[in-house]
C-alpha positions in Angstrom: -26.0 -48.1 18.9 -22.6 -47.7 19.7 -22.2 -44.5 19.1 -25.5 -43.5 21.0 -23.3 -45.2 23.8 -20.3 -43.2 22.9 -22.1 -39.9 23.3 -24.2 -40.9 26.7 -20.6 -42.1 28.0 -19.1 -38.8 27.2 -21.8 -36.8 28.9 -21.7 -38.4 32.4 -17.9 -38.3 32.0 -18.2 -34.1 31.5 -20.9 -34.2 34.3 -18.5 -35.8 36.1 -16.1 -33.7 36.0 -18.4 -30.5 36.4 -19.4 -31.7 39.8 -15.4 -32.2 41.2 -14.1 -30.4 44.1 -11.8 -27.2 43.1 -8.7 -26.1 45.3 -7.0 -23.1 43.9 -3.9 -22.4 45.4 -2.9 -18.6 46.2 0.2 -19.0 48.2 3.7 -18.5 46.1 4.9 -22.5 46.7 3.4 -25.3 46.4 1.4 -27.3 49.2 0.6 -31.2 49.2 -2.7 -32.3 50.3 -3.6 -35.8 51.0 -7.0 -37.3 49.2 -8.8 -40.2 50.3 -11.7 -41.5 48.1 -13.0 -44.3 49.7 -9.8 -47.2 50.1 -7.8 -45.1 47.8 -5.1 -42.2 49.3 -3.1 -40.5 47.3 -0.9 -37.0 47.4 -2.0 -34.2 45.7 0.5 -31.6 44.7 -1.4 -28.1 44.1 1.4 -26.0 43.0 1.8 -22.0 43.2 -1.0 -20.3 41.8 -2.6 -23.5 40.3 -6.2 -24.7 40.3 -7.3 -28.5 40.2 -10.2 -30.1 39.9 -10.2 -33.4 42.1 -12.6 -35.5 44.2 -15.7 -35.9 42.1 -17.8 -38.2 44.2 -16.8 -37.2 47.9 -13.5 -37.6 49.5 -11.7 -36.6 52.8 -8.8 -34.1 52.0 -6.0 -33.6 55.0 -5.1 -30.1 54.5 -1.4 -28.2 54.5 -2.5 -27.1 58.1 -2.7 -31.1 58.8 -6.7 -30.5 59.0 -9.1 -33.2 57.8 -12.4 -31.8 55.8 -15.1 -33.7 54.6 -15.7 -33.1 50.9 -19.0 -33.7 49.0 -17.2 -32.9 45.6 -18.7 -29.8 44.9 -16.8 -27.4 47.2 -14.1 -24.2 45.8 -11.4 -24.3 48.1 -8.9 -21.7 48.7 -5.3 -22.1 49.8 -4.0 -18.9 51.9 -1.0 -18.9 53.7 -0.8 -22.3 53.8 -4.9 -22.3 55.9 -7.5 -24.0 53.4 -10.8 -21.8 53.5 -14.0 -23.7 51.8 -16.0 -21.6 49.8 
């Protein structure tokens, strides 16, 4: 039983993950975004040429640009010249 948990726990946590947002960031420094999921905001640093996964169920993202998006959680986002394009 416990391991029939173990494994079903384990597959929603890699479905999870599978559905997060990506931002990939193709300027040469590093830009901080700020991420609210629900009550929760944080900073996100996305450094030079990184990629992070982030905001599996939905979020709102303020931007480098000082934009606010919308995310769903299942967007690629670019970061170009400090202007976030959503893919």
């Amino acid at each position: 039983m416990k391991t029939a948990i173990l494994v079903v726990g384990l597959s929603l946590a890699m479905i999870g993950g599978a559905a997060a947002a990506t931002i990939t960031n193709k300027d040469s420094n590093s830009h901080v975004l700020t991420v609210t999921e629900g009550s929760n905001q944080s900073d996100m640093v996305v450094e030079a040429g990184a990629t992070v996964n982030f905001c599996p169920a939905g979020c709102f993202v303020t931007m480098p640009s000082g934009d606010r998006e919308t995310l769903s959680g299942s967007e690629n986002v670019e970061i170009i010249n400090g202007d976030a394009v959503i893919k």
